[in-house]
LUMSE-797857 format. One record per residue (C-alpha): z, y, x. Coordinates in steps of 0.2 Angstrom, whole numbers, padded with zeros to 4 digits, always signed. Layout:
BEGIN
ZYX;...
# end
This chain:
BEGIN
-0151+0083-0154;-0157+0093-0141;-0173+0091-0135;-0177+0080-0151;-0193+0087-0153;-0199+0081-0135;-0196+0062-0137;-0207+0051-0128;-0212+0067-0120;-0225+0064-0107;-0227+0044-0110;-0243+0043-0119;-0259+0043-0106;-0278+0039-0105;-0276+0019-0102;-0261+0018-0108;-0253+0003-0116;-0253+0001-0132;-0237-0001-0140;-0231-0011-0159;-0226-0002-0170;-0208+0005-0174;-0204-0005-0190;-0198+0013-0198;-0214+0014-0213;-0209-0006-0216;-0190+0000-0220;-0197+0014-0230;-0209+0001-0239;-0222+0015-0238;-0238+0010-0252;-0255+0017-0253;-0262+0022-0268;-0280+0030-0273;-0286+0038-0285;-0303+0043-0292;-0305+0058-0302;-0303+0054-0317;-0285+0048-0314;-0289+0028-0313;-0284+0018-0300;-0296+0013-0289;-0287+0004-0275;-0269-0003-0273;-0260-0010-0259;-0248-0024-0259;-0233-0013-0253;-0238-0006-0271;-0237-0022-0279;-0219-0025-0270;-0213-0006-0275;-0219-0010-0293;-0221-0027-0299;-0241-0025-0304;-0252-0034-0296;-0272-0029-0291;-0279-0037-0305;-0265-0028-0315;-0270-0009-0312;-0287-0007-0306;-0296+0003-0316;-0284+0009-0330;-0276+0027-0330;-0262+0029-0319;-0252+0042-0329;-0253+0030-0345;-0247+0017-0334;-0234+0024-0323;-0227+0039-0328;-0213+0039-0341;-0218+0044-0358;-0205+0059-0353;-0213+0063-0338;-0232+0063-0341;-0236+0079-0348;-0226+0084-0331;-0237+0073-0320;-0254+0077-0328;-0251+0093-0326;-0246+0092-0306;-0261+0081-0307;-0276+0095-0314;-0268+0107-0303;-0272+0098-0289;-0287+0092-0294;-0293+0111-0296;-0284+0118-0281;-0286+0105-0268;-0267+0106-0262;-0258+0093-0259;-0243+0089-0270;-0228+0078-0268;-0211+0074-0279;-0201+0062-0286;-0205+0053-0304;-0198+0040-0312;-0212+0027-0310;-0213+0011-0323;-0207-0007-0315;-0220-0021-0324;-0202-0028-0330;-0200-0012-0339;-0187-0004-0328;-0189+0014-0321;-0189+0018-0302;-0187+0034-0292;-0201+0036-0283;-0206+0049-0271;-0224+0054-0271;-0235+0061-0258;-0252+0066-0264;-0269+0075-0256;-0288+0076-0260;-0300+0066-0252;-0319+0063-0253;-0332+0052-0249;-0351+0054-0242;-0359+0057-0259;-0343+0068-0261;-0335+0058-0274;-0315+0066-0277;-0303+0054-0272;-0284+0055-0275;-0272+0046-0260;-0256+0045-0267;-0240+0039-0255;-0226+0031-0262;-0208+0024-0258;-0192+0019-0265;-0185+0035-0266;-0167+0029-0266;-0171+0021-0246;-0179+0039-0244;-0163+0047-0247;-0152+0034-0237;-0163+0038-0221;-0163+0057-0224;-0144+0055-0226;-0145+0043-0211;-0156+0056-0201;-0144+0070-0205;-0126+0063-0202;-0133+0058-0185;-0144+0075-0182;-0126+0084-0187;-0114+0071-0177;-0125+0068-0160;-0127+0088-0160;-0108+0093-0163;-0100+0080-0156;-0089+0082-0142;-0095+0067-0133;-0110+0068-0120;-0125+0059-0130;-0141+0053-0122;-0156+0042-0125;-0165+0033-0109;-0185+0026-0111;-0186+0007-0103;-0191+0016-0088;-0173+0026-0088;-0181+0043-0091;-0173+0055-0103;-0177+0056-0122;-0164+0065-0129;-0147+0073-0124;-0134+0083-0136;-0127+0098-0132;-0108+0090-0126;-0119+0080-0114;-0129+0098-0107;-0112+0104-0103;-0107+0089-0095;-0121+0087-0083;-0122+0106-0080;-0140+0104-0083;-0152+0111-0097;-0159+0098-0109;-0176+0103-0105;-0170+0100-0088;-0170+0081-0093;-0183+0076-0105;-0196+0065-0095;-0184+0064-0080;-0176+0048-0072;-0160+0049-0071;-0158+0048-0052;-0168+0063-0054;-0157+0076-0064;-0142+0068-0058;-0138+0064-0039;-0130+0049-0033;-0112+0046-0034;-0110+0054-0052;-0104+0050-0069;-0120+0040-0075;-0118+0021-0074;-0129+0013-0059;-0147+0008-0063;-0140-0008-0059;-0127-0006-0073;-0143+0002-0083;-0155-0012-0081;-0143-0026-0083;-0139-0019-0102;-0157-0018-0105;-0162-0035-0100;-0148-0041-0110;-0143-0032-0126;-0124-0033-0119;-0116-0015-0120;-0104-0009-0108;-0090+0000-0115;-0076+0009-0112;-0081+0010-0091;-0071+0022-0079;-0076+0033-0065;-0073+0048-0055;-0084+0060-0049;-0091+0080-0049;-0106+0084-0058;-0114+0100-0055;-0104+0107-0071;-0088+0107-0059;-0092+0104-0042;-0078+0108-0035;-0065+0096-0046;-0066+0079-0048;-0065+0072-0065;-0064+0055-0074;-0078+0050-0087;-0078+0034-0100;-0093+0028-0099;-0103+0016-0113;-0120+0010-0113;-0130+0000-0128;-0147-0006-0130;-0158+0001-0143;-0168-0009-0154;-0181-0004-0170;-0180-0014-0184;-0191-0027-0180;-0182-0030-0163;-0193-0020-0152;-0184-0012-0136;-0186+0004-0137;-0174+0012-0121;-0152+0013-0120;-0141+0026-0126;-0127+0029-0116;-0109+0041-0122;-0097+0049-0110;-0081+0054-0113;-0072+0066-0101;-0054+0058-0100;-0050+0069-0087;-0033+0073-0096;-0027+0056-0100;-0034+0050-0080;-0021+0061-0073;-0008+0058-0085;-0012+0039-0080;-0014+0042-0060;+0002+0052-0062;+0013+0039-0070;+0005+0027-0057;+0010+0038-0042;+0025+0039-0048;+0030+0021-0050;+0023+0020-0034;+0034+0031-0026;+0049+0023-0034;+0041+0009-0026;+0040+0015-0008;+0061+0022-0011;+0063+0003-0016;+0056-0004-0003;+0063+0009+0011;+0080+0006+0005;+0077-0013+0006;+0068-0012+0024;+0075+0002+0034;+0091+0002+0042;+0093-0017+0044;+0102-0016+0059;+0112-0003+0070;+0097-0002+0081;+0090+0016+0082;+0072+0012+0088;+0072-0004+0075;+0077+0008+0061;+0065+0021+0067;+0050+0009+0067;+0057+0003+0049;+0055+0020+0043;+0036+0021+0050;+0033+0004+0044;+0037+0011+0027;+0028+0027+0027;+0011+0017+0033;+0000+0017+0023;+0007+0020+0007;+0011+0037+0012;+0001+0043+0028;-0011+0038+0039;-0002+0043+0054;+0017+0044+0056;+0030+0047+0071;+0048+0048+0073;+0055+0060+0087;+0070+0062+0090;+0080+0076+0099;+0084+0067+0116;+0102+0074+0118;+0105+0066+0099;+0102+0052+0108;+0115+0053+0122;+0128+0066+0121;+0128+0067+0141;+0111+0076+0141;+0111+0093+0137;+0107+0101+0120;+0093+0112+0119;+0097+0129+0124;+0092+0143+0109;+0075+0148+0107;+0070+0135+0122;+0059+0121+0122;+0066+0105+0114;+0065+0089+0122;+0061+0075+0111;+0061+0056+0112;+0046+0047+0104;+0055+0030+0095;+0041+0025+0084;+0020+0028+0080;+0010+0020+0068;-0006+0023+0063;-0014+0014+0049;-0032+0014+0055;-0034+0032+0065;-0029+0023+0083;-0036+0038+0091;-0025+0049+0083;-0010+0037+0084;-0013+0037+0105;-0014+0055+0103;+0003+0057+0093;+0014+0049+0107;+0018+0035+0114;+0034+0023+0110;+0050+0030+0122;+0038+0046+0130;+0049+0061+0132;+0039+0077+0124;+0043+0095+0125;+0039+0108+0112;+0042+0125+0112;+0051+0133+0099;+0032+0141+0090;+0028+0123+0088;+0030+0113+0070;+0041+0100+0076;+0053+0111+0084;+0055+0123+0070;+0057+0108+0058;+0072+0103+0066;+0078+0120+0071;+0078+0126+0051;+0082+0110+0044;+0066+0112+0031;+0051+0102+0029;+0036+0111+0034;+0019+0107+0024;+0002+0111+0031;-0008+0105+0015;-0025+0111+0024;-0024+0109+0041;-0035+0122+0051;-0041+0123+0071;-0027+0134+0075;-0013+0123+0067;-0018+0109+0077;-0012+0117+0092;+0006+0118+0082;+0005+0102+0079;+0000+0093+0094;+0009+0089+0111;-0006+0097+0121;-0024+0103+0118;-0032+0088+0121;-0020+0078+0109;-0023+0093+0098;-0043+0091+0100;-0042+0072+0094;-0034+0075+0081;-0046+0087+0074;-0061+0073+0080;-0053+0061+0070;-0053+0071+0055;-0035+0076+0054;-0032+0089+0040;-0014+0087+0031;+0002+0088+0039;+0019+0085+0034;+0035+0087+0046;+0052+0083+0036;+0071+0083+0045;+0082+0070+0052;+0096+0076+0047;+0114+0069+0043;+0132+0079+0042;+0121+0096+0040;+0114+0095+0057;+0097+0092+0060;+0094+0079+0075;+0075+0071+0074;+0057+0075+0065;+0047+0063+0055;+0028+0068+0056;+0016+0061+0043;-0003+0063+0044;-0018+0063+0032;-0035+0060+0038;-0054+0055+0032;-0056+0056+0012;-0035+0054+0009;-0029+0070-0003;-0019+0084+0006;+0000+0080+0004;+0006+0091-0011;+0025+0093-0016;+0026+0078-0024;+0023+0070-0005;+0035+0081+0004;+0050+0074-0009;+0048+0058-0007;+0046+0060+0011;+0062+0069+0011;+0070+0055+0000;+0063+0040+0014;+0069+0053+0031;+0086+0054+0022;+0089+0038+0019;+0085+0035+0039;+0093+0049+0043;+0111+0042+0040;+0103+0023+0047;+0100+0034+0062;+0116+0042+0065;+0128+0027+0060;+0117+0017+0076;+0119+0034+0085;+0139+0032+0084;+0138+0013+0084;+0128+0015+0099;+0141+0027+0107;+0156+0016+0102;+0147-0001+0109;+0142+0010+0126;+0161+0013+0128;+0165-0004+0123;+0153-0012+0135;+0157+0003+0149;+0177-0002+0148;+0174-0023+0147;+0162-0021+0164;+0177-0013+0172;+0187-0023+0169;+0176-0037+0175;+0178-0041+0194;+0164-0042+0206;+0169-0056+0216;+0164-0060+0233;+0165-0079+0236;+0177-0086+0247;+0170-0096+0262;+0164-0111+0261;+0158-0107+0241;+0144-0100+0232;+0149-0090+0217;+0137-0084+0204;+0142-0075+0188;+0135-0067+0170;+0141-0056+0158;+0130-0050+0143;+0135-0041+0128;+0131-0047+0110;+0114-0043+0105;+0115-0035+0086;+0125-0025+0079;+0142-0034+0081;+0153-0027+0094;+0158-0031+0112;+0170-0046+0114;+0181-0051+0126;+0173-0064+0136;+0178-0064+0156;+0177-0071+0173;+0188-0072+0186;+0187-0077+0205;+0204-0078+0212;+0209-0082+0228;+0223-0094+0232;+0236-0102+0249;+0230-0114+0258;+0211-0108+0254;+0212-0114+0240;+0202-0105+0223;+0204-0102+0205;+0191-0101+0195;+0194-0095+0175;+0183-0088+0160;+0191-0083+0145;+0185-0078+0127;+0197-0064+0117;+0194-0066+0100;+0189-0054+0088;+0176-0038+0095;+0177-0019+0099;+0186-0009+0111;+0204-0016+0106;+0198-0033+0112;+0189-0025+0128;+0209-0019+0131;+0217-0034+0127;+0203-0043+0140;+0209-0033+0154;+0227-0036+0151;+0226-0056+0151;+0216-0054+0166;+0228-0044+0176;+0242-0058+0169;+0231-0072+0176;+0226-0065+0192;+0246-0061+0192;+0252-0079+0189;+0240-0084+0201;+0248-0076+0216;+0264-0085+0210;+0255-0103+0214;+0259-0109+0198;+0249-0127+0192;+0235-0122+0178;+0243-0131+0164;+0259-0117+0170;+0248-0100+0172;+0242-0109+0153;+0260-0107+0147;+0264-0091+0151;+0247-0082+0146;+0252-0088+0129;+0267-0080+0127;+0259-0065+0133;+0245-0068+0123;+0256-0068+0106;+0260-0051+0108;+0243-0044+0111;+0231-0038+0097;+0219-0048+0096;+0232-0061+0097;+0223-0075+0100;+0211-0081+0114;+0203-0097+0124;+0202-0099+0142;+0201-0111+0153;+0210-0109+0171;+0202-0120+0188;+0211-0123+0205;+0199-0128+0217;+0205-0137+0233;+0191-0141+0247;+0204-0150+0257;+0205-0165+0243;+0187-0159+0235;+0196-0159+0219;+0199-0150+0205;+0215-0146+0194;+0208-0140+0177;+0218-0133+0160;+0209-0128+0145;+0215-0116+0131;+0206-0119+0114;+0190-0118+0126;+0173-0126+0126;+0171-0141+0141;+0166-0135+0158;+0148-0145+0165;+0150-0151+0181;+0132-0156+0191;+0138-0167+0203;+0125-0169+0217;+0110-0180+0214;+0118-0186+0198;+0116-0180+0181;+0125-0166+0175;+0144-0171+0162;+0155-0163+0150;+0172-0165+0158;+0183-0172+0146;+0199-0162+0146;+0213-0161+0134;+0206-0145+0126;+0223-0139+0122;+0230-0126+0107;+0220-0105+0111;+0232-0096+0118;+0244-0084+0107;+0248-0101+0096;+0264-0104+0105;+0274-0121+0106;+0261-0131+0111;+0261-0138+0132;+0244-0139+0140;+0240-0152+0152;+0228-0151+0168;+0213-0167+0173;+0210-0168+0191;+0190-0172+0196;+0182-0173+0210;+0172-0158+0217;+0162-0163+0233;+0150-0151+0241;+0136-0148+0233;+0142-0153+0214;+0140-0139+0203;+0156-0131+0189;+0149-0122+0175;+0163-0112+0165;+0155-0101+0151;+0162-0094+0135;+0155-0101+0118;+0142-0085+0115;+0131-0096+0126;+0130-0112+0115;+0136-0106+0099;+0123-0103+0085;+0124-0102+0066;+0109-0114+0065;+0111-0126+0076;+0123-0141+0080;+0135-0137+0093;+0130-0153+0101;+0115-0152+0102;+0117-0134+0111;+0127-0142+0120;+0115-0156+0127;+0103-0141+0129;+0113-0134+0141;+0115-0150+0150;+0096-0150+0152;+0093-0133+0160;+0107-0140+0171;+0099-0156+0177;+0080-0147+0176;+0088-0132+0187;+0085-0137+0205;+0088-0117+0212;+0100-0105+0216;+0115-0103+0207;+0109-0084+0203;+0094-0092+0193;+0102-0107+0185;+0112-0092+0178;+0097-0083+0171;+0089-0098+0166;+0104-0105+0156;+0103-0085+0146;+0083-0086+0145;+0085-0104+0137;+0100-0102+0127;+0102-0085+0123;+0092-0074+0110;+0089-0057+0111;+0097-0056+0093;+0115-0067+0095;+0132-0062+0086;+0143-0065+0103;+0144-0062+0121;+0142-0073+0134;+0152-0075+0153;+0147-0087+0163;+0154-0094+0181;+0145-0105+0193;+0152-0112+0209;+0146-0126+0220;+0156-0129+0236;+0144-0128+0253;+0144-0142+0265;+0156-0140+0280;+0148-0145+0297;
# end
């Protein structure tokens, strides 16, 4: 081991303590013999009487030769014996010596000269069991051999966590000399934050004889400052034989190989992860900003700290222009997140901000080429490529931004949008790795994107036609009128809900809402034509229960070719009402200072069923009662009872007490979620009072 020689190096002191004894000589069984000069024994030790069998009173006096040397030896021993008596040097070997019960022992002998004050010659003889001799010095030597030429670090720490002894493996480990450590604390060689346990970790196995095995970290020592590496790191108390403490010895095992193999296999998993979950998460709906937050949902943490979506604003409607070539491109902010770095989340953009970047910046050139663009070390002057402006470029950099990733939007070959990933603080530099998986989560979004991008364009035309074709009525006299319509909420298509105000003879007014069914633009169409027939057969004065009749003949050859509707004649000279229904929910009527009602009408067959007469209720409608007419989008849920919806709207109703223009937006705020399957149209009238 090196450094072997300098064990408890610079321990000992004037004052100091004085410490038992290590318990080696008791393995040994060490005795201590003397001699006088003529070869008798003069004093014997009981280790002796142990090592031997004889007791005091056995050998004192009589001539050790005769008494412990094999006949086969003594000539041998004798001799060794005169010489050393006539030389004075010291003599040492290994003699089979005689056991009382008869038996021979090895023994090894360590023998030298001493004298008295009258200078009497004095033999002191040493002696062991020369087989336990030989299992130490194999013991000394397979471990002098192993702890120097083994590849794991080795070291020995004092109870005060100095250094002992360190092999060679744990030199090049620590990239410092042994003699670098002996009489050194730990803390001392090594700085803080390396690959030595804590003295928390150090002390605890000390106190407690529990080892700590098999424990992992990573760090740089100043071997390899520059590259991190992981170590196994063991700790065990050592103890002499009779139980004494006498410091710890602690291994280390450089397992950087099988750390990255491990960290590799994680990261992989964990990126099959993040693919699972963006697959499961984004593109929930046809909403482009939902599906653009999914995506930056996903990316955060787990694979920035930092992430925006911006996408090309003519992508986003076709009827503002495209970016001319080599111009600046306008982009439109849909989503930001930012796992901890607010700053830098502030500084990236805000949610539907319009941004321009000219064509030397990173974004623009990501969508202009189509590639991901990485900036694994982000420098000053990549900032200013990165960032809106300067001072969105200057907090970056304060907040400790240094990797970048930009990947395409892309779908059908054409680049439309740019996700932008960030890595700040102690996070690593993206790496290749990153920029596929980043691809693999932007091309998922990518076709999200574009499929709400032409669901968004189909619904604009959809909701464009069905709003012409709606009226925009303008309330006879003596009435207030007040209507709704509002498209579905999610991804399902425009209906064909409507409203109509018609005006008859003899002042008299039709009210009607209608409900095509099925969604899309073919309903929109087929929406626009019943209402045309209705208004139509209304000029021809027909009764409700007639206009009914022949809006389902013309109904059965429409496509959809089945709808509701329910048709009112209002009369102000009775202060009545003729009402037919279609396969249509009940109108409310509010009659003034009286609780609101259903009107229980024949509801009647939908239209397009054919063969089947509908019937018309008269009620009265005095001035000041209320008629609600609204399609089933309204009160329809798929959670919820239809009557209990339907008593729902009976209490916004009754609580209303205001203009007709807010009981409408009340009756949408109460019963209407932002995310419902079906439109709604709603018509309000309330007849004034005449002077």
């Amino acid at each position: 081991m090196s450094g072997a020689g300098s064990f408890g190096a610079g321990r000992d002191s004037p004052g100091a303590r004085l410490e038992r004894p290590s318990g080696v000589l008791d393995t040994l069984g060490v005795a201590v013999v003397a001699l006088d000069a003529a070869g008798r024994i003069v004093l014997w030790g009981p280790q002796a009487e142990e090592l031997l069998g004889y007791s005091a009173q056995d050998v004192l006096g009589r001539h050790a030769a005769e008494l412990l040397v094999d006949d086969r030896y003594r000539d041998l021993a004798v001799g060794h014996w005169e010489q050393m008596m006539e030389t004075g040097r010291a003599w040492a070997g290994v003699f089979p010596a005689r056991h009382k019960d008869g038996s021979s022992r090895l023994v090894e002998f360590r023998n030298s000269l001493l004298s008295d004050e009258q200078a009497g010659i004095y033999a002191l003889g040493v002696l062991t069991d020369a087989s336990k001799v030989r299992e130490v010095g194999w013991d000394v030597a397979l471990a002098v051999q192993l702890i120097a030429q083994s590849p794991i670090g080795l070291d020995v720490l004092d109870t005060d966590l100095r250094f002992v002894a360190v092999n060679p493996a744990m030199e090049r480990m620590h990239g410092v000399p042994a003699e670098d450590h002996i009489g050194r604390g730990f803390r001392e060689v090594l700085p803080s934050g390396t690959i030595d346990a804590s003295e928390a970790a150090l002390r605890e196995v000390l106190a407690t004889g529990r080892p700590q095995v098999d424990k992992y970290t990573v760090s740089r020592t100043p071997a390899d400052p520059d590259n991190d590496h992981a170590w196994s790191v063991s700790v065990y108390r050592l103890e002499d034989p009779n139980g004494q403490i006498l410091g710890l010895a602690t291994s280390l095992v450089d397992v950087t190989d099988r750390h990255v193999a491990i960290t590799a296999a994680a990261q992989a998993r964990q990126r099959l992860a993040l693919i699972a979950e963006g697959s499961a998460r984004i593109g929930s709906t046809l909403d482009i900003k939902q599906t653009a937050c999914e995506l930056a949902d996903v990316a955060v943490p787990e694979l920035a700290d930092v992430a925006v979506v911006d996408v090309l604003d003519s992508a986003l409607d076709e009827r503002r222009p495209a970016t001319p070539d080599g111009g600046p491109a306008i982009f439109r902010t849909l989503a930001v997140k930012a796992a901890h770095l607010t700053e830098a989340a502030r500084a990236v953009g805000t949610v539907d901000e319009l941004v321009r970047y000219d064509a030397d910046r990173l974004a623009a050139q990501c969508v202009q080429t189509g590639q991901p663009i990485l900036v694994a070390r982000v420098q000053e002057w990549d900032l200013a490529r990165i960032a809106r402006d300067a001072g969105a470029a200057a907090c970056l950099a304060g907040v400790g931004i240094h990797s970048y990733l930009a990947i395409p939007l892309a779908a059908h070959g054409e680049a439309f949008g740019v996700l932008g990933l960030m890595r700040g603080g102690s996070q690593p530099a993206f790496t290749a790795d990153d920029v596929t998986l980043a691809g693999e989560l932007a091309g998922r979004t990518a076709v999200s994107l574009d499929n709400a991008r032409l669901y968004q364009s189909v619904r604009n035309t959809a909701v464009t036609l069905q709003r012409s074709l709606l009226p925009r009525p303008t309330p006879p006299p003596g009435l207030e009128i007040a209507t709704r319509y509002q498209p579905a909420g999610t991804s399902t298509e425009i209906g064909g809900d409507w409203f109509d105000v018609i005006p008859l003879a003899r002042d008299r007014t039709a009210f009607v809402v209608g409900d095509v069914m099925g969604s899309g633009i073919d309903a929109a169409a087929a929406m626009g034509r019943l209402r045309t027939a209705t208004a139509t057969l209304a000029g021809l004065d027909l009764p409700p229960a007639q206009v009914l009749q022949h809006l389902d003949r013309i109904t059965a050859d429409l496509e959809p070719s089945l709808a509701t509707c329910i048709y009112a004649e209002y009369d102000p000279h009775s202060n009545s009402c003729r009402i037919a229904a279609a396969g249509h929910l009940p109108p409310a009527l509010t009659p003034s200072g009286r609780p609101s009602e259903l009107l229980d009408l024949p509801s009647g067959p939908p239209l397009g069923v054919g063969g089947v007469p509908f019937e018309a209720t008269t009620v009265p409608l005095w001035p000041g009662d209320q008629l609600v007419l609204y399609t089933d989008g309204l009160v329809e849920t798929r959670r919820d009872a239809i009557d209990a919806r339907l008593d729902l709207l009976l209490g916004v109703l009754d609580g209303s007490g205001c203009s007709l223009e807010e009981t409408c937006d009340r009756l949408l705020d109460t019963l209407r979620d932002p995310g419902d399957h079906d439109d709604v149209a709603i018509l309000i009238a309330r007849p004034e009072f005449r002077p």
